[in-house]
N, CA, C and O of each residue as an XYZ file, in Angstrom:
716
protein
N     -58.159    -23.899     25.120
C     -59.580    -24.183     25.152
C     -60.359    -23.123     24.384
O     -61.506    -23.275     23.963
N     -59.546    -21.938     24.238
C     -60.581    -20.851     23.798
C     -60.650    -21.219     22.367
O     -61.844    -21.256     22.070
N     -59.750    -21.571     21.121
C     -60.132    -21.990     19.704
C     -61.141    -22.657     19.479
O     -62.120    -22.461     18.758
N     -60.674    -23.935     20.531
C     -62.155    -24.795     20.803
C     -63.768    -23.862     20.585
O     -64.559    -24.169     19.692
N     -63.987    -22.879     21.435
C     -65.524    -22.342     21.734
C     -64.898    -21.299     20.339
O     -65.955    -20.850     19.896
N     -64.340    -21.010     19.907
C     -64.486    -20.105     18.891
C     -64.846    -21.054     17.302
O     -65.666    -20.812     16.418
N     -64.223    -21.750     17.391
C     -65.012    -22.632     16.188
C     -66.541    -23.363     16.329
O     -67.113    -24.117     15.541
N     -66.973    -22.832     17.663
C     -68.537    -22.883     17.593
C     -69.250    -21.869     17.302
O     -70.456    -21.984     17.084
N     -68.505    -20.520     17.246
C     -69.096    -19.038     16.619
C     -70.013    -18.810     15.455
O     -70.974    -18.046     15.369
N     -69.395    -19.818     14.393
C     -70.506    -20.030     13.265
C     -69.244    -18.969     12.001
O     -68.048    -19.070     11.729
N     -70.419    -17.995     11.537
C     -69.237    -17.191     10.558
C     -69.932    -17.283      9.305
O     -69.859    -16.251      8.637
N     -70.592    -18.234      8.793
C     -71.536    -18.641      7.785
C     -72.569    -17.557      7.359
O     -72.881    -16.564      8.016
N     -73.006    -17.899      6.237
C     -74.643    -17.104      5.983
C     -75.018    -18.477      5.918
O     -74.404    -19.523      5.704
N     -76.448    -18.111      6.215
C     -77.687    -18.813      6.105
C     -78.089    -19.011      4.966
O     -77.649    -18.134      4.224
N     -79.034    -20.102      4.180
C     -79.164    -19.813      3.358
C     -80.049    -19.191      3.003
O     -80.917    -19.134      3.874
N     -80.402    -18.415      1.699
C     -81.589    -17.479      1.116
C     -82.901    -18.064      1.314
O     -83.236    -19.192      0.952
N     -83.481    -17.373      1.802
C     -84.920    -17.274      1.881
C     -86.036    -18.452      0.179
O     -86.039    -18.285     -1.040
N     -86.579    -19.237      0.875
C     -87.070    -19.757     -0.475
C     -88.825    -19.193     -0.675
O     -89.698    -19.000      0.171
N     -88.830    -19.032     -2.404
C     -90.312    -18.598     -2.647
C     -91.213    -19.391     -2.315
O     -90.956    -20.551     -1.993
N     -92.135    -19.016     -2.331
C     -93.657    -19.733     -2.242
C     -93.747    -21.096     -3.114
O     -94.281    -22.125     -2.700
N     -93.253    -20.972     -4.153
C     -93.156    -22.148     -5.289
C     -92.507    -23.131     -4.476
O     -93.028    -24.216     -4.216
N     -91.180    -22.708     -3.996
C     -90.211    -23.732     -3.588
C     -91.122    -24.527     -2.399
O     -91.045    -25.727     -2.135
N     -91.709    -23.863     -1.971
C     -92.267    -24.226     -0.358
C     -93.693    -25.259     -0.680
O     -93.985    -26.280     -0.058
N     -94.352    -24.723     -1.691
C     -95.159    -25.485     -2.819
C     -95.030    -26.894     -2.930
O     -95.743    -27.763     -2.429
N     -93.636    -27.050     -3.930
C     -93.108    -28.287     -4.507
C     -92.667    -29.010     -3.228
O     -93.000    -30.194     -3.199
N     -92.112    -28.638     -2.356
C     -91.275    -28.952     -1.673
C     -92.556    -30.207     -0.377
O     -92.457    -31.350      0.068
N     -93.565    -29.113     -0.273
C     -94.740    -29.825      0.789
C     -95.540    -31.278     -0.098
O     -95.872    -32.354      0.399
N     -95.667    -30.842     -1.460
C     -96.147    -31.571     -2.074
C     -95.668    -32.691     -2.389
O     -96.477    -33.615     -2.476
N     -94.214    -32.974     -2.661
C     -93.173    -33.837     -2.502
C     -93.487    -34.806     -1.681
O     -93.941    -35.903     -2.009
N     -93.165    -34.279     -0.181
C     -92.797    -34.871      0.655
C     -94.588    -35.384      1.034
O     -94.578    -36.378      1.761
N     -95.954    -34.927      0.703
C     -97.277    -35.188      1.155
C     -97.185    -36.888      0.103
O     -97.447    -38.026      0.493
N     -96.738    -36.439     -1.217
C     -96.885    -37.773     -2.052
C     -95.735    -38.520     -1.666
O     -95.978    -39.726     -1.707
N     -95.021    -38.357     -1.445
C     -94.142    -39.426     -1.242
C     -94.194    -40.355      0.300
O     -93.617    -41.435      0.435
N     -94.890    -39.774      1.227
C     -95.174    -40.329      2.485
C     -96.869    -40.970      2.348
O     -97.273    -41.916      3.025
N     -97.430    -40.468      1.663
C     -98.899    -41.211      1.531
C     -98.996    -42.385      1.101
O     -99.672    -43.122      1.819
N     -98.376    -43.037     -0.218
C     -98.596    -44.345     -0.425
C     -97.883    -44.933      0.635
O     -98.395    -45.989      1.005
N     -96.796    -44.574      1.291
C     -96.163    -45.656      2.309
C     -97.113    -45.926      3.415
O     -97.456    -46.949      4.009
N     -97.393    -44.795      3.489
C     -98.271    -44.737      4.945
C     -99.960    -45.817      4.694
O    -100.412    -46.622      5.508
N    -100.352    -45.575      3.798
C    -101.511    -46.219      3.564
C    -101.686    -47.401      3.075
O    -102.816    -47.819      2.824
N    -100.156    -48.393      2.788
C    -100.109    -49.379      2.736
C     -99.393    -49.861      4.583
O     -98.954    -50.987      4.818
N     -99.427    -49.059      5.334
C     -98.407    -49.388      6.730
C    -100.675    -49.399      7.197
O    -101.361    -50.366      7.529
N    -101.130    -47.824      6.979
C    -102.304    -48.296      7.796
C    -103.794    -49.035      7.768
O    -104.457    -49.440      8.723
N    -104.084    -49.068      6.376
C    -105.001    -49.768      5.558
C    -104.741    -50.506      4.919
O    -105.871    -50.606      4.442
N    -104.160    -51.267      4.365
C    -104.164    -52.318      3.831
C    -103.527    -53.253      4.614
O    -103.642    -54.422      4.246
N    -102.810    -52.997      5.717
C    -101.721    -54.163      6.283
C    -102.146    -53.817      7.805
O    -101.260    -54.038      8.630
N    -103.215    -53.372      8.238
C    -103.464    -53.482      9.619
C    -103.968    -54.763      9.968
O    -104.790    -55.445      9.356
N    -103.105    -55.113     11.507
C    -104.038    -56.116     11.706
C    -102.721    -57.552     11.053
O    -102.884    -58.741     11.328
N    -101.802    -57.143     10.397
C    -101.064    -58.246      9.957
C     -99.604    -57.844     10.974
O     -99.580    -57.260     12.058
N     -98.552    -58.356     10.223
C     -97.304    -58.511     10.989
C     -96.512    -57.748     10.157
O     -95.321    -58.057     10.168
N     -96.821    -56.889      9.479
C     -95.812    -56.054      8.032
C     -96.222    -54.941      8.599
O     -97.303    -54.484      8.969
N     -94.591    -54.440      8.579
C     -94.566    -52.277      8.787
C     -94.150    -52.211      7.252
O     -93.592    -53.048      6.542
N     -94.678    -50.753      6.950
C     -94.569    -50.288      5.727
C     -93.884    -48.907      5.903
O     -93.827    -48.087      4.986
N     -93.382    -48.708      7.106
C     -93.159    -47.042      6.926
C     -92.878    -46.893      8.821
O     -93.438    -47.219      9.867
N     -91.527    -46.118      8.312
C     -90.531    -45.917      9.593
C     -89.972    -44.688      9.423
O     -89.549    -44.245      8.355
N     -89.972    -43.856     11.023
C     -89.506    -42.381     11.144
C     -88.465    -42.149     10.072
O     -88.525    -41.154      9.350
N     -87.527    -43.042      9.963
C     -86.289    -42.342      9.052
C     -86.815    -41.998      7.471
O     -86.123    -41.421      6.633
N     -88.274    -42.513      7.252
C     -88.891    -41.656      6.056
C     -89.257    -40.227      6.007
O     -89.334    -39.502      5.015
N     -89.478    -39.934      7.309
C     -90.269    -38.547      7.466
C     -88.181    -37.634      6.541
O     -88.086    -36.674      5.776
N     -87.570    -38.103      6.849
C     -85.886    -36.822      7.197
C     -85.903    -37.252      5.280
O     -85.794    -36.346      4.453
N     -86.008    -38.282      4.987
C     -85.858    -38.662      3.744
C     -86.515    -37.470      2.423
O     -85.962    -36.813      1.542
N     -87.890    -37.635      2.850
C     -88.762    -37.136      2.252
C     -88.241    -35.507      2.388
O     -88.429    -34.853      1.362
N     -87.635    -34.805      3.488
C     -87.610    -33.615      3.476
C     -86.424    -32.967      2.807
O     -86.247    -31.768      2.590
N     -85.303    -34.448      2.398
C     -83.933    -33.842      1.814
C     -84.535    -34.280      0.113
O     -84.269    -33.560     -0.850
N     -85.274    -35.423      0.004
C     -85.465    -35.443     -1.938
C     -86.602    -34.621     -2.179
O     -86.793    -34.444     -3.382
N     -87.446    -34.044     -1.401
C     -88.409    -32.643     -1.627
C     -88.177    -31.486     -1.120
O     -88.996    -30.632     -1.459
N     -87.211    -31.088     -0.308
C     -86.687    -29.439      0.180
C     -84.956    -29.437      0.275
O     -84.347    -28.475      0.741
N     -84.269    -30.686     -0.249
C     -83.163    -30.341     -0.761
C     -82.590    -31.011     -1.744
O     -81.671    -31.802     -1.529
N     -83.145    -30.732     -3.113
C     -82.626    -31.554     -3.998
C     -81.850    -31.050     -4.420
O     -81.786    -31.335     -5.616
N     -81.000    -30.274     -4.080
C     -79.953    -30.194     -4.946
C     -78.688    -30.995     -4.289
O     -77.747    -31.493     -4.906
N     -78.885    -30.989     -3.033
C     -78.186    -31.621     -2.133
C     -77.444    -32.809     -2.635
O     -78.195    -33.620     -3.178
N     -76.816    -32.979     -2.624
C     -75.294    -34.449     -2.922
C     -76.084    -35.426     -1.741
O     -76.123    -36.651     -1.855
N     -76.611    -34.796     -0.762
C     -77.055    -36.008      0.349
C     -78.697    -36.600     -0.100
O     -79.225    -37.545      0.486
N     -79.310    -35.888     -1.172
C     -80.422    -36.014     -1.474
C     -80.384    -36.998     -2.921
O     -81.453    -37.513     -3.251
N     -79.526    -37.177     -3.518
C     -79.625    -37.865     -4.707
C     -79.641    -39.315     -4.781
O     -78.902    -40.022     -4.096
N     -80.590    -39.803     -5.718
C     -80.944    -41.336     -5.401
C     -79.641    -42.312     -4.954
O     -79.730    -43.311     -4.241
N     -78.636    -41.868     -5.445
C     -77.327    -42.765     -5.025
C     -77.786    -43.010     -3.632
O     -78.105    -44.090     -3.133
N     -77.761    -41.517     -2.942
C     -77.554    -41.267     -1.838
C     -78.976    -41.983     -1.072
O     -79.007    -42.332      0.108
N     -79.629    -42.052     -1.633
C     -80.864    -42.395     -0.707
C     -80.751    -43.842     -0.891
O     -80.071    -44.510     -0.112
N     -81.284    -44.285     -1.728
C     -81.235    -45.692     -2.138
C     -80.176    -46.930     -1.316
O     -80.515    -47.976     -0.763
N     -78.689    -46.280     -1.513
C     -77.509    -46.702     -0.793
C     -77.522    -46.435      0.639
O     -77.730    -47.328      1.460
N     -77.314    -45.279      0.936
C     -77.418    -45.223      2.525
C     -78.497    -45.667      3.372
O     -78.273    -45.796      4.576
N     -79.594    -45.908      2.919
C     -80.824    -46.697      3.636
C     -80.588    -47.804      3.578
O     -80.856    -48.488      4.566
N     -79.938    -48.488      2.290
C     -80.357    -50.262      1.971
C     -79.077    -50.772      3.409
O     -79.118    -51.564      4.350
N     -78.325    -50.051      3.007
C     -76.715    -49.901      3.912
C     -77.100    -50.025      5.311
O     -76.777    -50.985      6.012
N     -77.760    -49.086      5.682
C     -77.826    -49.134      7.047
C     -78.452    -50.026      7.720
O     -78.260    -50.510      8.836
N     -79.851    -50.329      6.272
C     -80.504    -51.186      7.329
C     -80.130    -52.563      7.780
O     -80.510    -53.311      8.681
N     -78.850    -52.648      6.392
C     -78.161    -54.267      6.540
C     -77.795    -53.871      8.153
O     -78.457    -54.307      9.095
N     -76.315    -52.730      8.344
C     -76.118    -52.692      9.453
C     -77.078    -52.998     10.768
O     -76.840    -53.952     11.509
N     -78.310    -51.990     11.008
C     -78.583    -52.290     11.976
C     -78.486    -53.483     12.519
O     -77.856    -54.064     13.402
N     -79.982    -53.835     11.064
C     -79.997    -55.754     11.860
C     -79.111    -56.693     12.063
O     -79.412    -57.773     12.571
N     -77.902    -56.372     11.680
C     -76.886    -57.156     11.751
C     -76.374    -56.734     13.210
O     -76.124    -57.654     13.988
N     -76.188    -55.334     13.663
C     -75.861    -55.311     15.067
C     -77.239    -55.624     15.632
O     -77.160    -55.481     16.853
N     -78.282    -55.933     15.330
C     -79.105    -56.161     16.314
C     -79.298    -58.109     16.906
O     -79.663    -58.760     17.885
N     -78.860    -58.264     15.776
C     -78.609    -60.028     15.581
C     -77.256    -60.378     16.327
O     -76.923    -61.441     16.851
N     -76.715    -59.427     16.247
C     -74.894    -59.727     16.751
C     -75.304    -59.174     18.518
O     -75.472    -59.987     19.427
N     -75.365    -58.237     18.631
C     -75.247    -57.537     19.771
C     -77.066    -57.071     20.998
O     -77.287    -56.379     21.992
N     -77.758    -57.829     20.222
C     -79.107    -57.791     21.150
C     -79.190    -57.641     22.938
O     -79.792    -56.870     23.686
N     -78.314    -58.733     23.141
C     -78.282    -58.881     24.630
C     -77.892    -57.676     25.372
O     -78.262    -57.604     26.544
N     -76.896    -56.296     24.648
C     -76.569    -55.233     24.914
C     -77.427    -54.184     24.078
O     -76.868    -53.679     23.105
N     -78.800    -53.795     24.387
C     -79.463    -52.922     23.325
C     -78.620    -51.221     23.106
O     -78.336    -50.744     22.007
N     -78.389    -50.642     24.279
C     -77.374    -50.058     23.886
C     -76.002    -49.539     23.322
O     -75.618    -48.437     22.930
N     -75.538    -50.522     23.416
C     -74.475    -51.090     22.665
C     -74.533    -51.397     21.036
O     -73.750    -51.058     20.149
N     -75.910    -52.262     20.975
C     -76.051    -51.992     19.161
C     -76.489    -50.993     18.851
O     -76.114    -50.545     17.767
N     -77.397    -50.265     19.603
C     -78.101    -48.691     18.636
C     -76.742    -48.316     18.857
O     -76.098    -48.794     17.923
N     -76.003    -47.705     19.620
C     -74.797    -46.651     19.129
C     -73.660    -47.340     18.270
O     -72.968    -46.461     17.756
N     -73.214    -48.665     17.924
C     -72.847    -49.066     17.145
C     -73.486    -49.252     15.431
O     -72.803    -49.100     14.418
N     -74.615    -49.530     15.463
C     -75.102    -49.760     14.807
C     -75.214    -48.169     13.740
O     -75.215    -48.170     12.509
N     -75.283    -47.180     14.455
C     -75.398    -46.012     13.965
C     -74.161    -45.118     13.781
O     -74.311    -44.078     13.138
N     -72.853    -45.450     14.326
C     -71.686    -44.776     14.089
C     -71.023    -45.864     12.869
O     -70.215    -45.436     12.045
N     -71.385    -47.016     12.875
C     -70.564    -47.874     11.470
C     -71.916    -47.866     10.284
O     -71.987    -48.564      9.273
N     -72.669    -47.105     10.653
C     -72.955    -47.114      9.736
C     -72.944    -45.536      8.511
O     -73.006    -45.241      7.317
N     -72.839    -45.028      9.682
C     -72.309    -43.497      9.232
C     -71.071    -43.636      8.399
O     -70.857    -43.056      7.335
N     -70.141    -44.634      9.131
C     -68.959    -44.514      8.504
C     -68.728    -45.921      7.233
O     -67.786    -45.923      6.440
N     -69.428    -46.642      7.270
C     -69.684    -47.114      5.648
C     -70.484    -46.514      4.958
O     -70.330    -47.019      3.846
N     -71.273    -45.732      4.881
C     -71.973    -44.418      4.312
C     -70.940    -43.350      3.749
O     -71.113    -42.746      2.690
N     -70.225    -43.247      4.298
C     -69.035    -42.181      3.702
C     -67.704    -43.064      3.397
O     -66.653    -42.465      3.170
N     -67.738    -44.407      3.389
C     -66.572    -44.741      2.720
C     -67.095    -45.253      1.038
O     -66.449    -45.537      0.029
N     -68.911    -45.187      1.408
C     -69.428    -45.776     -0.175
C     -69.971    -44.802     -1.191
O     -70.494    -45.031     -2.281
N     -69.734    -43.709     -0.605
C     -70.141    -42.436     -1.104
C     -71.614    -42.632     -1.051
O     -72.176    -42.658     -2.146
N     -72.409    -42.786      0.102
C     -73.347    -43.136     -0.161
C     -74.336    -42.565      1.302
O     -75.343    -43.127      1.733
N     -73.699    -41.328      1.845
C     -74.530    -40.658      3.000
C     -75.622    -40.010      2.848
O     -75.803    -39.025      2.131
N     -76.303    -40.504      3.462
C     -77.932    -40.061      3.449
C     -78.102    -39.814      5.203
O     -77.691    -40.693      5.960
N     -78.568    -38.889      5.602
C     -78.553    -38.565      7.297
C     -79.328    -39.696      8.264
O     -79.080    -40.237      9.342
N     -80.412    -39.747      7.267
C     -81.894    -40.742      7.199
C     -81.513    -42.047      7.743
O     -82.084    -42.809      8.523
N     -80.101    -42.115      6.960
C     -80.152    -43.537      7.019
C     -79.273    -43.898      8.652
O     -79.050    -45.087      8.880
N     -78.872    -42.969      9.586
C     -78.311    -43.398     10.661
C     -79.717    -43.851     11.671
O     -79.629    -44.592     12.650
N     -80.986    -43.220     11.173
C     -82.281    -43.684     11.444
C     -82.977    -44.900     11.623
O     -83.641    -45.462     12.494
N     -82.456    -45.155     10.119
C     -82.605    -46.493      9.446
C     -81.842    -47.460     10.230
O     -82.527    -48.433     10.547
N     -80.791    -47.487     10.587
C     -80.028    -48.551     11.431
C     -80.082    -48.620     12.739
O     -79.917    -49.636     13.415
N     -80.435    -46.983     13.310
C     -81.219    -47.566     14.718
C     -82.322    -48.173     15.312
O     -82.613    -48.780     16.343
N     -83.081    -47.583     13.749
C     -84.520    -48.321     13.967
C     -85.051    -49.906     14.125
O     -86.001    -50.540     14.584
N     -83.199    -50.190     13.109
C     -83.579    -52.029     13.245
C     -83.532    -52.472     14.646
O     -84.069    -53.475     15.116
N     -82.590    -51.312     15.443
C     -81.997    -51.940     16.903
C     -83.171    -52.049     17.730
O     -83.517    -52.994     18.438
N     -83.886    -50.627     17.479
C     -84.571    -50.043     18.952
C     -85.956    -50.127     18.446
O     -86.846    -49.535     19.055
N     -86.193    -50.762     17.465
C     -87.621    -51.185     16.661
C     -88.627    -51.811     17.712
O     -88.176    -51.849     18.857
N     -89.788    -52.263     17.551
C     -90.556    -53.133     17.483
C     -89.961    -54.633     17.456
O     -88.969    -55.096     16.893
N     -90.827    -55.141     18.179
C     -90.662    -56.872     18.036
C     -90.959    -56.948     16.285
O     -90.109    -57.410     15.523
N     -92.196    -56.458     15.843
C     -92.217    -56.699     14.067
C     -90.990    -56.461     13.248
O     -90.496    -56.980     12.248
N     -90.628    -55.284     14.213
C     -89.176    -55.067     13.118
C     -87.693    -56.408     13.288
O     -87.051    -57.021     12.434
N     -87.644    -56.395     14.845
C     -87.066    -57.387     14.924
C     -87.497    -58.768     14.037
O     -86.666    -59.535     13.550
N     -88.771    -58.906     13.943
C     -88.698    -60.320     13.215
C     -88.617    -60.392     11.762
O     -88.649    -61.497     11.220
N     -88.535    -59.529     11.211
C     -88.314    -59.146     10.022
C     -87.075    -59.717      9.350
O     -86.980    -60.342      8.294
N     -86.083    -59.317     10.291
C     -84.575    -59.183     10.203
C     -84.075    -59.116      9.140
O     -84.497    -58.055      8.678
N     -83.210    -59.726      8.182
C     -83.127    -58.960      6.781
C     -83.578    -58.694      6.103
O     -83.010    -58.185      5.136
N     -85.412    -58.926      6.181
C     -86.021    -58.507      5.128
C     -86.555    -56.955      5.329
O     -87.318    -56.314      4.606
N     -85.983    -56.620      6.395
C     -85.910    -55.669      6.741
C     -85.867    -54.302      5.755
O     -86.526    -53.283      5.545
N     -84.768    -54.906      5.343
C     -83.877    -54.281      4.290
C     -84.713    -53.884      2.966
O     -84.614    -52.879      2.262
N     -85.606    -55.053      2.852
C     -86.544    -54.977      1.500
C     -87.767    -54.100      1.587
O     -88.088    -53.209      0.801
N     -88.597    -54.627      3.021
C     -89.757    -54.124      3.618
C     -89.805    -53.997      4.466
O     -89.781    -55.011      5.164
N     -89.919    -52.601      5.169
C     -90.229    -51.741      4.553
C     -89.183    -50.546      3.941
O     -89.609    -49.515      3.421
N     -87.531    -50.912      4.116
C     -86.586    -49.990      3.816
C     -86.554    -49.621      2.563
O     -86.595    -48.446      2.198
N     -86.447    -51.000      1.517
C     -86.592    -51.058     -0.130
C     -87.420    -50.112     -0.450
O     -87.248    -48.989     -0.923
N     -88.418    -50.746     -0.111
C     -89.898    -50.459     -1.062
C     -90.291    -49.226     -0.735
O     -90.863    -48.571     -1.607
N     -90.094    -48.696      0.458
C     -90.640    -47.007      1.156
C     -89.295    -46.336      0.223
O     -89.741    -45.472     -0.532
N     -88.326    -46.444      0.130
C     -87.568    -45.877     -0.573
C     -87.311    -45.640     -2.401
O     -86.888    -44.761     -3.152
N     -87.795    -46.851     -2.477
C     -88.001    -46.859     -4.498
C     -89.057    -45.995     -4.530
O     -88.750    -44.970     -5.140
N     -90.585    -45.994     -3.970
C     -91.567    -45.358     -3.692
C     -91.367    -43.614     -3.939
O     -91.763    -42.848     -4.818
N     -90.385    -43.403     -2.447
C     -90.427    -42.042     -2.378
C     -89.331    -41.367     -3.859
O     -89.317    -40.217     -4.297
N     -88.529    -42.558     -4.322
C     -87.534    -41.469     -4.946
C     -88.464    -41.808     -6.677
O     -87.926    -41.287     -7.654
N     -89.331    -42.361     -6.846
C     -90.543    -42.452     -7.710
C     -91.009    -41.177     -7.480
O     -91.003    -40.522     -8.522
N     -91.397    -40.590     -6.552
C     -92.376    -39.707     -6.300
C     -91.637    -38.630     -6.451
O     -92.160    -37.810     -7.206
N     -90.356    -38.244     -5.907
C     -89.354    -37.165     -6.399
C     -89.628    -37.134     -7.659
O     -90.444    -36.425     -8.247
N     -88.534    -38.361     -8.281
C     -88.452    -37.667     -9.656
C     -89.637    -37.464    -10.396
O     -89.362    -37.625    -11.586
N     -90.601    -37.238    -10.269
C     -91.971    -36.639    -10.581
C     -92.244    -35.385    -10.005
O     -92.213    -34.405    -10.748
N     -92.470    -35.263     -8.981
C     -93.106    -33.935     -8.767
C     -91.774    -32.988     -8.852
O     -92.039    -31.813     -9.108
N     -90.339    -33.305     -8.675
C     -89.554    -32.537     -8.594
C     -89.188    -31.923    -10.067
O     -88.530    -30.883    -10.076
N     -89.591    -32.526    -11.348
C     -88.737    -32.626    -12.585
C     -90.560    -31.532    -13.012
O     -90.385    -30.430    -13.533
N     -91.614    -31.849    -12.816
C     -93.077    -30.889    -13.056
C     -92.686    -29.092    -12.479
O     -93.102    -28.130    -13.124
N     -92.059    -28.971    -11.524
C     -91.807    -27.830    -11.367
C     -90.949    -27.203    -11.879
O     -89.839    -27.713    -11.729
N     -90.990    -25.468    -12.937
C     -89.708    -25.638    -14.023
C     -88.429    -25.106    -13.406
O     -87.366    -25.165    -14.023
N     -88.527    -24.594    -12.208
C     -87.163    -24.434    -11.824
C     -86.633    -25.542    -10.693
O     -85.955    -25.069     -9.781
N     -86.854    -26.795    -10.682
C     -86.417    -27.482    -10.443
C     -85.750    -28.888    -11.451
O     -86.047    -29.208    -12.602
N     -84.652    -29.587    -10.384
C     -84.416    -30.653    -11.346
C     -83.702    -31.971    -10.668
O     -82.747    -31.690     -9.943
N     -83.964    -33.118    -10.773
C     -83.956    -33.995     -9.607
C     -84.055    -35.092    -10.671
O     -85.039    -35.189    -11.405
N     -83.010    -35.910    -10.728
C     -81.262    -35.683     -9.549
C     -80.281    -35.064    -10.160
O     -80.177    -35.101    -11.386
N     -79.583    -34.529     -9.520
C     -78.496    -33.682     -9.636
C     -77.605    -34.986    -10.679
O     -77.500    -35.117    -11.898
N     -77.090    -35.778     -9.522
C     -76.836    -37.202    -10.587
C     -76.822    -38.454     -9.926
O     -76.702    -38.473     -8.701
N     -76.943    -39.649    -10.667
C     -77.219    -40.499     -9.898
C     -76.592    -41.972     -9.498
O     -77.098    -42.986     -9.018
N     -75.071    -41.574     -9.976
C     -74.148    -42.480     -9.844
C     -73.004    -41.783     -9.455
O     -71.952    -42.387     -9.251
C-alpha cells in the first residue's frame, strides 16, 4: 500500500511563473471568445428555445487562451473532442434517460475514451457530454442538434477568436498544429 501513497508525492516542478503579457493575451482571449457566445445565448435569443453557450466553454476558452501550446488546446483538439462528445452525450441521454445517473457517468467515461482513441482530447469536452445528460429540458430537446448549436457554433467562434488574438501577440503562436 505504501508505493500506492508515494506516487501521490508529486516530484514535479511547477510550471514558470507567466509575464504580465502572457496574463494580458491570455484574459483577452478568453473575454473575446466567450462574449459573442454569450450575447447571442442572452440578447438576441432570450425569450426563445435556443442555448448558445454552455459551462464546458468557460475550460475551453482557458486551454486555447492560457494554454496554447498545449496538444489539448489545438483546434484538432477542440473542434473534435467537443463535436465527439456531444454526439456521445445525447446519445447516452436518448439511450439511457430513464437512469440519469447512469448516462452522465457513462456518457463521460466513453467519451473520454473515444477522445483518446481519436486523438482528439480536449478536457472540456467530458463537460460537453455531461451537459447533454444533466442539461436543461432545452438541451434535451435539442438532441442532435445539439452537436451544431450550441456545441458547433460556440466552438468555430471561440477557435476564430484564438487564432486572432493569439497569432497579434509576438511571442505567441496558435496552433501548434492542426491535424
Amino acid at each position: 500500500m505504501i508505493p500506492f501513497f508515494k506516487k501521490m508525492a508529486g516530484g514535479g516542478q511547477r510550471p514558470p511563473k507567466v509575464n504580465l503579457s502572457e496574463v494580458f493575451w491570455s484574459w483577452l482571449g478568453a473575454f473575446l471568445g466567450i462574449t459573442p457566445v454569450a450575447y447571442l445565448n442572452s440578447n438576441l435569443l432570450s425569450g426563445s428555445d435556443f442555448v448558445y453557450i454552455i459551462g464546458s466553454f468557460a475550460v475551453s476558452a482557458c486551454l486555447v487562451c492560457g494554454a496554447v501550446r498545449s496538444p489539448l488546446a489545438q483546434p484538432r483538439n477542440l473542434i473534435g473532442g467537443h463535436l465527439l462528445s456531444a454526439f456521445v452525450g445525447v446519445a447516452c441521454w436518448q439511450l439511457f434517460h430513464p437512469f440519469p445517473w447512469f448516462a452522465a457517468a457513462f456518457s463521460v467515461a466513453t467519451a473520454i475514451a473515444l477522445m483518446h482513441v481519436t486523438q482528439t482530447l480536449h478536457p472540456p469536452g467530458g463537460a460537453t457530454a455531461l451537459i447533454a445528460v444533466i442539461g436543461s429540458e432545452k438541451i434535451h430537446e435539442l438532441g442532435f442538434w445539439y452537436m451544431l448549436v450550441p456545441v458547433g457554433l460556440g466552438v468555430v467562434i471561440m477557435l476564430i477568436v484564438a487564432l486572432a488574438i493569439n497569432n497579434m501577440a509576438s511571442r505567441r503562436k496558435y496552433p501548434e498544429f492542426w491535424f
